[in-house]
N, C-alpha and C positions, 0 to 999 in steps of 0.2 A: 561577849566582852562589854563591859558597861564601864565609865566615865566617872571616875573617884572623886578627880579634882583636876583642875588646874596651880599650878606652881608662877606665881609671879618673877617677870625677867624683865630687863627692859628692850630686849633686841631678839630674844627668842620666846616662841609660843611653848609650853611645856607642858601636856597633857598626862593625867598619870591614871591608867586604867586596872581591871582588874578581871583576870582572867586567867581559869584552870589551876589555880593555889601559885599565880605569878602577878607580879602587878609587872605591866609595859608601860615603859615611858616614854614618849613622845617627844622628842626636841622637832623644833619645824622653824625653817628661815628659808627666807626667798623662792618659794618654791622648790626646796631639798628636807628632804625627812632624816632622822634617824630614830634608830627604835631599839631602848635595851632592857631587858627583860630579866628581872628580879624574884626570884623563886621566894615565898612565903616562906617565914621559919620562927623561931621562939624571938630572934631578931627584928623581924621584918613582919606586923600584923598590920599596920593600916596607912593612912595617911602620913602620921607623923614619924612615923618611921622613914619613909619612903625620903620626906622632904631633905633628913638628914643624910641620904645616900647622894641625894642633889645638891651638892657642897659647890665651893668655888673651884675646887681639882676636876671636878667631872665634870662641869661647865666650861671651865679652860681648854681641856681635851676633845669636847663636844664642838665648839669655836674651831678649833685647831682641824678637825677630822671635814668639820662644814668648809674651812677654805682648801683644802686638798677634793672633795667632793666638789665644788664650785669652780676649779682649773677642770679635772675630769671633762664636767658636764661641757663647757666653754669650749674644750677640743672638741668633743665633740659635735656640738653642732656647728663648728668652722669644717666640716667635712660637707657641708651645705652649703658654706660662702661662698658667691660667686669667685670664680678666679680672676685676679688681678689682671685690666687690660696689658697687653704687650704695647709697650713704646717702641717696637719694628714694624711699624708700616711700609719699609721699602717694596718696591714689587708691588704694593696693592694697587689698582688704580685711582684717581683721584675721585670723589663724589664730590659733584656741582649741585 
């Protein structure tokens, strides 16, 4: 897989590669990936093709799929947060 180009964003990294008669696109934000993969055709031969598949509709969707991927991740690692002290200290005894 080798490195076609980059696609200027001003909030997302967008890499666009090219591999096995497919070009992969690369969206990247805060440390979250997504990757979609565009098969080579009489339509679709190189760069300038590709830029047009990366419109404001797939950018919008792409935005859209990164904040559902960013709640995910976020539960997820609250499976790590300390659990909240308990405010029932009765019964404990006192530390002097």
């Amino acid at each position: 897989m080798r490195i076609v180009g980059r696609l200027p964003h001003p909030t997302l990294q967008i890499t666009v590669f090219a591999n096995d008669g497919r070009f992969p696109v690369q969206f990247e934000l805060g440390g979250l990936t997504q990757v979609y993969r565009f098969r080579k055709s009489e339509h679709l031969q190189g760069m300038a093709d590709v830029k047009k598949l990366v419109n404001a509709d797939l950018i919008d969707s792409v935005l859209a799929q990164f904040k559902v991927m960013r709640e995910a991740h976020s539960r997820a690692l609250n499976t790590f947060a300390p659990p909240e002290a308990s405010q029932d200290t009765e019964g404990l005894p006192d530390i002097i």
